[in-house]
PARO-39405 format. One record per residue: residue number from 0; residue in one letter; x, y, z of N, C-alpha, C, O, CB in turn. Coordinates in steps of 0.02 Angstrom, whole numbers, plus 32768, in hexadecimal, padded with zeros to 4 digits. Atoms other than C-alpha are relative to their C-alpha. Glycine has a CB too. Layout:
# residues N
+-----+------+------+------+------+------+------+------+------+------+------+------+------+------+------+------+------+
: seq : type :  n_X :  n_Y :  n_Z : ca_X : ca_Y : ca_Z :  c_X :  c_Y :  c_Z :  o_X :  o_Y :  o_Z : cb_X : cb_Y : cb_Z :
+-----+------+------+------+------+------+------+------+------+------+------+------+------+------+------+------+------+
: NUM :    A :    X :    Y :    Z :    X :    Y :    Z :    X :    Y :    Z :    X :    Y :    Z :    X :    Y :    Z :
...
+-----+------+------+------+------+------+------+------+------+------+------+------+------+------+------+------+------+
//
This chain:
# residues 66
+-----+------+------+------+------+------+------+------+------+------+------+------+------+------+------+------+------+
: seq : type :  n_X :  n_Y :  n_Z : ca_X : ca_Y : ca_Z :  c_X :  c_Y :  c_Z :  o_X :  o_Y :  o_Z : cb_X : cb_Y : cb_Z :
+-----+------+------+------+------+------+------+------+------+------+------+------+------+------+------+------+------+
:   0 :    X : 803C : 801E : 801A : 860F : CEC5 : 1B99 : 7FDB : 7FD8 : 8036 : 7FA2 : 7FC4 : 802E : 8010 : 7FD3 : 7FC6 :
:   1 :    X : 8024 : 8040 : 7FCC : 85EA : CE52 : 1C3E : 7FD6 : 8032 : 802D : 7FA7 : 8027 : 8053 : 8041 : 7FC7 : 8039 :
:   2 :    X : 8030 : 7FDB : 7FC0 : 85BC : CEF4 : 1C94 : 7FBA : 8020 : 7FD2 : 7F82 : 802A : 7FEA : 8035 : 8051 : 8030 :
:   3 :    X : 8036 : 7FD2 : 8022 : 8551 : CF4B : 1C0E : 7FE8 : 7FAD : 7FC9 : 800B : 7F95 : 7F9D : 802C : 8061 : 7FC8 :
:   4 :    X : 8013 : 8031 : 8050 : 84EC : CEAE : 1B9C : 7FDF : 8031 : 7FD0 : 7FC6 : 801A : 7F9D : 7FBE : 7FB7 : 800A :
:   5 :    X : 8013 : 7FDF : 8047 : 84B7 : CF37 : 1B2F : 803B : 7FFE : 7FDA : 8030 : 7FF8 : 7F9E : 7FE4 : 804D : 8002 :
:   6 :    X : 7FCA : 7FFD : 8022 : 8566 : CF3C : 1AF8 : 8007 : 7FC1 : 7FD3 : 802D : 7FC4 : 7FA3 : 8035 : 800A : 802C :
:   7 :    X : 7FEC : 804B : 8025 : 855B : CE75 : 1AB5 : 7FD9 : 8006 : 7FB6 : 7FD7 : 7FD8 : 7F8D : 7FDD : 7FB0 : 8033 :
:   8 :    X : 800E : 7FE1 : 8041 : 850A : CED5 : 1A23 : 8026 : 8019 : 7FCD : 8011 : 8018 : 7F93 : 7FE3 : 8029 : 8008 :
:   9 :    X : 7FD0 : 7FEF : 800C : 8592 : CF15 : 19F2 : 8028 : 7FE1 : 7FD6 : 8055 : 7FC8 : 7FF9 : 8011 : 8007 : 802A :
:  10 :    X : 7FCC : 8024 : 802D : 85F9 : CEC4 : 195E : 8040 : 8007 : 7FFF : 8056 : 802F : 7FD6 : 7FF6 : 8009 : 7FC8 :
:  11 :    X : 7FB9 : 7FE0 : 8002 : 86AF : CEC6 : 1985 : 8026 : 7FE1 : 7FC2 : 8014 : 7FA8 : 7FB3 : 802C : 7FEF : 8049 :
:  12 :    X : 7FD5 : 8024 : 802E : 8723 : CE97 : 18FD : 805C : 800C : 8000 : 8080 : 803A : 7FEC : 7FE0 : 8016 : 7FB9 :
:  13 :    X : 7F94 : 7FFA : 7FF9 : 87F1 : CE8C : 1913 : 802C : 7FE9 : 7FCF : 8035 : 7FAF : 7FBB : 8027 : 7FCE : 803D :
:  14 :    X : 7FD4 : 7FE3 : 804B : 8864 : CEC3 : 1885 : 8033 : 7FFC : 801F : 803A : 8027 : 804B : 7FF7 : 804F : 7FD9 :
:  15 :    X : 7FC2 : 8014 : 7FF8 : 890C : CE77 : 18A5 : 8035 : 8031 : 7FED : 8054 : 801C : 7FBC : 8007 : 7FC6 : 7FDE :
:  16 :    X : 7FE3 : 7FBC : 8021 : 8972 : CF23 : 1883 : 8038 : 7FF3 : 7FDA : 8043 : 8017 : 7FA9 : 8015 : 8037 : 8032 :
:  17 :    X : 7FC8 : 8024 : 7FF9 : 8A11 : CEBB : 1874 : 7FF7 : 7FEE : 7FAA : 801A : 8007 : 7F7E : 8000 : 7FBE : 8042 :
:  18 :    X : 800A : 801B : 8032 : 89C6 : CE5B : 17E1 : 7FD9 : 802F : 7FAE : 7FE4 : 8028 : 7F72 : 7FD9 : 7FCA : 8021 :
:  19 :    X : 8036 : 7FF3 : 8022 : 8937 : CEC9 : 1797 : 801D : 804B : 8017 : 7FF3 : 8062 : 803D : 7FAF : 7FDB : 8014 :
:  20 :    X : 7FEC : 7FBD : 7FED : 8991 : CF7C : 17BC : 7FFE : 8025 : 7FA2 : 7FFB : 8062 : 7FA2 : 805D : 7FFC : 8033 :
:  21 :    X : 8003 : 7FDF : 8040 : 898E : CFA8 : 16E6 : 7FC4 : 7FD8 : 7FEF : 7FD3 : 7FC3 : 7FB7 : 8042 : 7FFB : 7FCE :
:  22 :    X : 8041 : 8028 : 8017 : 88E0 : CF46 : 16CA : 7FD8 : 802C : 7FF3 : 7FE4 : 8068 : 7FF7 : 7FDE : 7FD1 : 802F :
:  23 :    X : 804F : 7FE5 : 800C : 8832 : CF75 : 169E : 7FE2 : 8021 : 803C : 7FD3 : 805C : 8042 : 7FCB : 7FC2 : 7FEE :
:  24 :    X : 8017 : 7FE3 : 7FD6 : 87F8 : CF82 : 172E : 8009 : 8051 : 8031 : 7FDF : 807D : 8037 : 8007 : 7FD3 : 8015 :
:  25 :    X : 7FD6 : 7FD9 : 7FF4 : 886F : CFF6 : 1786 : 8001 : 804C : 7FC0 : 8005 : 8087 : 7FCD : 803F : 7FCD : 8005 :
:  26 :    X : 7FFD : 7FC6 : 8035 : 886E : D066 : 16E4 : 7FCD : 8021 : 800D : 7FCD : 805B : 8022 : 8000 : 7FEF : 7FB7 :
:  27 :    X : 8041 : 7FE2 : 7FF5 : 87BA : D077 : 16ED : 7FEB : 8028 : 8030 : 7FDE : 8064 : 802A : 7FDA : 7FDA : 8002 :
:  28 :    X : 7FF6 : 7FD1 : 7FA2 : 87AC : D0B3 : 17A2 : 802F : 8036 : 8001 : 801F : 805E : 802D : 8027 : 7FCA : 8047 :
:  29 :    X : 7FD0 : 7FF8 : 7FEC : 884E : D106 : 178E : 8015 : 8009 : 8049 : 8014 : 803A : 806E : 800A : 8023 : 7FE1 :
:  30 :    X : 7FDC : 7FFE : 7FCC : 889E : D0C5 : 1814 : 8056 : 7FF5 : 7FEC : 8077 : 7FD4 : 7FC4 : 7FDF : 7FCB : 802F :
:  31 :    X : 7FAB : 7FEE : 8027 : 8953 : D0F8 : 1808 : 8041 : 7FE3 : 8039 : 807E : 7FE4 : 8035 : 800E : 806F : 7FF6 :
:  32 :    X : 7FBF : 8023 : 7FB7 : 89A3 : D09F : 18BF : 7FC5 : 7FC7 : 8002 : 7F89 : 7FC3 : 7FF6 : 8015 : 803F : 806A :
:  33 :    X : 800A : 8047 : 7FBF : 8991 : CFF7 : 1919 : 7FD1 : 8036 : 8045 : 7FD4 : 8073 : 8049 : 8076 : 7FD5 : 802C :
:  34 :    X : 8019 : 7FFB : 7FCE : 891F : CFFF : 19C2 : 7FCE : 804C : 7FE4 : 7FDF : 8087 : 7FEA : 803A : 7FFF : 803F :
:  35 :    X : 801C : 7FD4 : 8017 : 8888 : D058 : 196D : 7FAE : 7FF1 : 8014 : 7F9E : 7FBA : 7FFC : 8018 : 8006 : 7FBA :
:  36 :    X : 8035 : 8012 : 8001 : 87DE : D04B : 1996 : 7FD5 : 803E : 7FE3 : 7FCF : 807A : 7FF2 : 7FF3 : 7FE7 : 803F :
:  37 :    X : 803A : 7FC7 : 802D : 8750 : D07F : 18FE : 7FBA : 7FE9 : 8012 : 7FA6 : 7FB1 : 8001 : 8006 : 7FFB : 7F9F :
:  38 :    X : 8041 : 8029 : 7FEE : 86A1 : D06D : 1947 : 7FC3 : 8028 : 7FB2 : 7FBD : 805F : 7F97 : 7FE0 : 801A : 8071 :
:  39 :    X : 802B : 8004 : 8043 : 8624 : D05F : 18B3 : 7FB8 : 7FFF : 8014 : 7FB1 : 7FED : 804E : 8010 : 7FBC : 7FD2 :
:  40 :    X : 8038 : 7FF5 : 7FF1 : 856A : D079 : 18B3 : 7FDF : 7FFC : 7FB2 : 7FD5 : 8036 : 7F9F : 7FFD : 8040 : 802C :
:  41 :    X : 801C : 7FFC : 8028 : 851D : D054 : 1816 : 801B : 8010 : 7FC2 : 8008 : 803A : 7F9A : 7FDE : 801B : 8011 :
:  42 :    X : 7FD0 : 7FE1 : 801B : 85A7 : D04E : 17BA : 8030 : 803D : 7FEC : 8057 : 8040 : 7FBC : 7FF6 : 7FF3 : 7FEA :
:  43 :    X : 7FE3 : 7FBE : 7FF7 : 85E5 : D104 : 17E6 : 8030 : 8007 : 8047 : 801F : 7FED : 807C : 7FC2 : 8035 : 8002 :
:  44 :    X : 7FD8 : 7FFE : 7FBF : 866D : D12C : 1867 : 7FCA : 803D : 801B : 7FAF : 8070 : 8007 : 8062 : 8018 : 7FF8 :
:  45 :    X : 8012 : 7FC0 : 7FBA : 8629 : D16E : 191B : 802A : 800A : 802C : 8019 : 8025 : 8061 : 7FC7 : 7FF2 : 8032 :
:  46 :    X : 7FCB : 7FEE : 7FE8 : 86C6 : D178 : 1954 : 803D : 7FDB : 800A : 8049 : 7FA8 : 7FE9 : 7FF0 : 8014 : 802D :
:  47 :    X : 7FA1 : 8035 : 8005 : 877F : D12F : 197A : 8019 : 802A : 804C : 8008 : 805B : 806E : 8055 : 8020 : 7F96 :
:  48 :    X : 7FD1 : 8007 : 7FC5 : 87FB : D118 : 1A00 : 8031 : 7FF3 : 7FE0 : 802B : 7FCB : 7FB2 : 7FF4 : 7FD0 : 8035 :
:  49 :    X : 7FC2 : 8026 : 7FE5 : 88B2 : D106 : 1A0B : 8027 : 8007 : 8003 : 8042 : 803B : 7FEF : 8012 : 7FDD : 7FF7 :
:  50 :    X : 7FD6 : 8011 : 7FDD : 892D : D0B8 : 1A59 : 7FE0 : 8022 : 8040 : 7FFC : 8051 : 805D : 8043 : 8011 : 7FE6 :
:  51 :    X : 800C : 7FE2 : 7FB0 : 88BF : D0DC : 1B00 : 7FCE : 7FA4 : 800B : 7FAF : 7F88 : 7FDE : 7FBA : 806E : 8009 :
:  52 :    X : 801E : 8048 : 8004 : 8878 : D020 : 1B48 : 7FDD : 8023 : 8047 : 7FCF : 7FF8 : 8071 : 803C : 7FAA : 8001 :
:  53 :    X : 8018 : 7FE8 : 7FD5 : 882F : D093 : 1BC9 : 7F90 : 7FFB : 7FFC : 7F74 : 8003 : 7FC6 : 802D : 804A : 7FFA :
:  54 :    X : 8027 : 8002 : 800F : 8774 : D07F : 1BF3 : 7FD1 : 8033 : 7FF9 : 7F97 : 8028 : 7FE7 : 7FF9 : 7FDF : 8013 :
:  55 :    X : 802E : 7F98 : 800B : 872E : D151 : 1BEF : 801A : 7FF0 : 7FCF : 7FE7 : 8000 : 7FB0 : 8016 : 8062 : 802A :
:  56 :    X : 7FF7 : 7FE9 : 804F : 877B : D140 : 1B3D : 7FD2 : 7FE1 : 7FE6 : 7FA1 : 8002 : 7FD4 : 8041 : 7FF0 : 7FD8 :
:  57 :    X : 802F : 8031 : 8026 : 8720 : D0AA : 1AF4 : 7FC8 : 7FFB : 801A : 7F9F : 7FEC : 7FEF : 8014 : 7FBF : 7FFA :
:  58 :    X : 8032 : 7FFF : 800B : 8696 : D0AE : 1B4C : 7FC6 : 801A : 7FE6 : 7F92 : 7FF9 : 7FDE : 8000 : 7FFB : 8017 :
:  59 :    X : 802B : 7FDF : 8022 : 863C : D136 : 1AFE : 8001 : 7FDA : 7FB2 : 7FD5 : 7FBF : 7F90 : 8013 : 804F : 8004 :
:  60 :    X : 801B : 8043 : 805B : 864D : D0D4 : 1A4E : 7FDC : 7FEC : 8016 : 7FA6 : 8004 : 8004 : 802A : 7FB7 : 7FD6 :
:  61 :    X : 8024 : 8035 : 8005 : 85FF : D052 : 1A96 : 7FAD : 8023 : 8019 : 7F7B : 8004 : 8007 : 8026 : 7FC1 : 8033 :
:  62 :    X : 8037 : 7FD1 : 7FE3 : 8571 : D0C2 : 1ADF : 7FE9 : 8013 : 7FB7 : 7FB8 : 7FF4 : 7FA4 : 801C : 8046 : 8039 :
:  63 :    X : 8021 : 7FDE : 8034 : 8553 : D123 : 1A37 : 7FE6 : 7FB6 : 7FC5 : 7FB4 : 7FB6 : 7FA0 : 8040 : 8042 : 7FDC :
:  64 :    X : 8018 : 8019 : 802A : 8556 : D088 : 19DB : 7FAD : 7FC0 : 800B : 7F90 : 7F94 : 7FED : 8042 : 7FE9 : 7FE9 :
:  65 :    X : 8046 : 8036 : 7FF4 : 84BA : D031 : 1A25 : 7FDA : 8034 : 8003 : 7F9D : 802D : 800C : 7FF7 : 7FC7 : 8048 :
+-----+------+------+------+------+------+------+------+------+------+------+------+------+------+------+------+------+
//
């Protein structure tokens, strides 16, 4: 985000997997593992990651979603 400020657009939100792994949230998305990233756009998935903290993975989320 320090290199791209279009990215500070971006709404991140962090789902404790540990805690919130059978929740609402998690259901909804189905996300079914820990280390998941769901990038959202208008309330619709534009895509997911995971278990990669790599930056060619995530950055295209962050690209499609602005």
């Amino acid at each position: 985000m320090k290199e791209n400020p279009a990215y500070q657009a971006v709404t991140v939100m962090k789902v404790d997997w540990d805690v919130h792994s059978g929740g609402e949230v998690a259901q909804e998305h189905g996300v079914r593992q820990r280390a998941t990233l769901v990038m959202l756009s208008g309330g619709e998935e534009i895509g997911r990651v995971s278990w990669s903290a790599k930056r060619e993975d995530i950055e295209p989320l962050f690209k499609a979603a602005i």
